[in-house]
N, C-alpha and C positions, 0 to 999 in steps of 0.2 A: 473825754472819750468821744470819738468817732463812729457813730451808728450809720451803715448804708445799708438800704433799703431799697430792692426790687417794687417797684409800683403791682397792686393787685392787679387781676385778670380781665381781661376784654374780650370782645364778643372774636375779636381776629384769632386771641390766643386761644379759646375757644376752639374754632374750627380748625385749628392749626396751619395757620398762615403764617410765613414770615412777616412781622408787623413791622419793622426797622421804623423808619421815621414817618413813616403815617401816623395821624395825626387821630386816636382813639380815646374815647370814655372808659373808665371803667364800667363792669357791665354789674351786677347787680351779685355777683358772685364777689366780683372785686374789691368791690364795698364791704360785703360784710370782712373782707380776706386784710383789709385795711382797719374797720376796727379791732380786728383780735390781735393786729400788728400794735395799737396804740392802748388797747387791755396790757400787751406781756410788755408795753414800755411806761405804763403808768406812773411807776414811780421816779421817773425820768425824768428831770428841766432841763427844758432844750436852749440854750443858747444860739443859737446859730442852725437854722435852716435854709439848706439848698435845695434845688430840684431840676432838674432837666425840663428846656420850654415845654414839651411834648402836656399833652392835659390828662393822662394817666398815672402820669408823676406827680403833677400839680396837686391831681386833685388825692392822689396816695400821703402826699406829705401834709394834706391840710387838715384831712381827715385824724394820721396819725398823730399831731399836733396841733387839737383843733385852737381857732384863735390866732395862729401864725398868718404871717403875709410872708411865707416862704420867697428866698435872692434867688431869681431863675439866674440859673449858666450853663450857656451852651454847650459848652463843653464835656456838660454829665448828658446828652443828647445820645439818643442807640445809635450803634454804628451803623453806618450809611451801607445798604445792602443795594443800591443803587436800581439796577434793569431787573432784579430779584427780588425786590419791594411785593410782598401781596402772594408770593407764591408757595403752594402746600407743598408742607415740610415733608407728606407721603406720598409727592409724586413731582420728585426735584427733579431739576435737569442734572446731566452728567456731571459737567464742573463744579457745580453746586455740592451733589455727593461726592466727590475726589477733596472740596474743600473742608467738608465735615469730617471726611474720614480720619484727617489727621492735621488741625490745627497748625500746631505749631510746624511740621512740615511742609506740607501745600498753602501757597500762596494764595488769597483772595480772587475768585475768579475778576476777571476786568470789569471794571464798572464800580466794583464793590473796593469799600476802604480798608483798606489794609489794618491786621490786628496791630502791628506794630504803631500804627496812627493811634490806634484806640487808647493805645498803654501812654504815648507820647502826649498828647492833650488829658486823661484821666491822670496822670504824674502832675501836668503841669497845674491841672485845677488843686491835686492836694499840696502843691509845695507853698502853692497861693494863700491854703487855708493855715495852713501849720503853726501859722503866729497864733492864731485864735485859740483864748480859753474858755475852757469850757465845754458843757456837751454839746457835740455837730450831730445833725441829721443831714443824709446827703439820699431823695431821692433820686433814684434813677431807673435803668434796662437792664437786663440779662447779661449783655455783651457787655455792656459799658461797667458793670460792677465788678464783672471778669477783670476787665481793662485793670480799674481800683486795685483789686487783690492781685494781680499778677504784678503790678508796681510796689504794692505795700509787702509781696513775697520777693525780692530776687532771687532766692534760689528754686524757687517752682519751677524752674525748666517745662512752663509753657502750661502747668499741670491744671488750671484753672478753666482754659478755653474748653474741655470738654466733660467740664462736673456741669451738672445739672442744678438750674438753682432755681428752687419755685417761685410763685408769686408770692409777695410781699417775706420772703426770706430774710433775715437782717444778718450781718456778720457787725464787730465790732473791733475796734480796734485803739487800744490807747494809744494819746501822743502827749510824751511827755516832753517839755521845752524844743519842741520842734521834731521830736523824733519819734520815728513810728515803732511799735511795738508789731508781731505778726498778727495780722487777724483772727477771728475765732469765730467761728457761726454760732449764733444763740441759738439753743435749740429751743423746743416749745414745750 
């Protein structure tokens, strides 16, 4: 089974800043938002842990598996929101709000990495994994687990870039002899 996991909350996410690849702690909310992640997966062995280099993932995945030396990979990293790094989400610029407004329509303002990128290296990290048995933890971002579940949905038509997913959220997904089953968010 494949457990992906949104890293708890930061003092950015907090203020409501676009956090993308800056480089944040969790804040003391986050913490605790990571052990209640690693209380509802208790009865869980993890075989295989990944996480995105960022140190809010790092330290989300070590928390919810304590004792691991979580495999960082790039590749589970937030998308690159590029000249847009740091900016409040309730007082965007124009392109910014045109690009939210409809995902899968409007293109990535410039600078910023295209969702289609995001799906393209998140596919290429699970095809990588899919030999592996056993249970996977894969921390990661928001956008980046978007990326996961829109590769592990094909027929979502795009439907994931604007669901909402909180901090330390988990969805799951079986893979049986290489193959993905649809996701499921665990609820709490």
């Amino acid at each position: 089974m494949i457990y992906i996991i949104r890293h708890g909350k930061t003092e950015m996410n907090k203020a409501g800043l676009l956090q993308g690849r800056s480089d944040y702690s969790l804040n003391e909310e986050g913490v605790l938002q990571a052990r209640e992640a690693c209380e509802r997966l208790r009865g869980v062995h993890f075989d295989h842990v990944f996480t995105s280099p960022l140190s809010r993932a790092v330290q989300t995945a070590e928390i919810v598996v304590p004792g691991t030396v979580p495999v960082v990979d790039r590749r589970l990293i937030e998308m690159d929101y590029g000249p847009f790094e740091g900016v409040d989400l309730q007082n965007m610029p124009p392109e910014l709000v045109f690009f939210f407004r409809d995902f899968v329509r409007n293109p990535a303002p410039e600078g910023m990495e295209q969702l289609s990128e995001v799906v393209e290296r998140a596919g290429a990290f699970l095809e990588d994994i899919k030999v592996l048995q056993g249970n996977i933890l894969i921390s990661t971002h928001a956008l980046l687990m978007k990326g996961l579940l829109e590769y592990l949905t094909p027929g979502s038509g795009g439907s994931y870039w604007s669901k909402y997913i909180g901090n330390c959220a988990i969805y799951t997904c079986e893979n049986t002899g290489g193959t993905f089953a649809l996701p499921q968010e665990m609820k709490v």
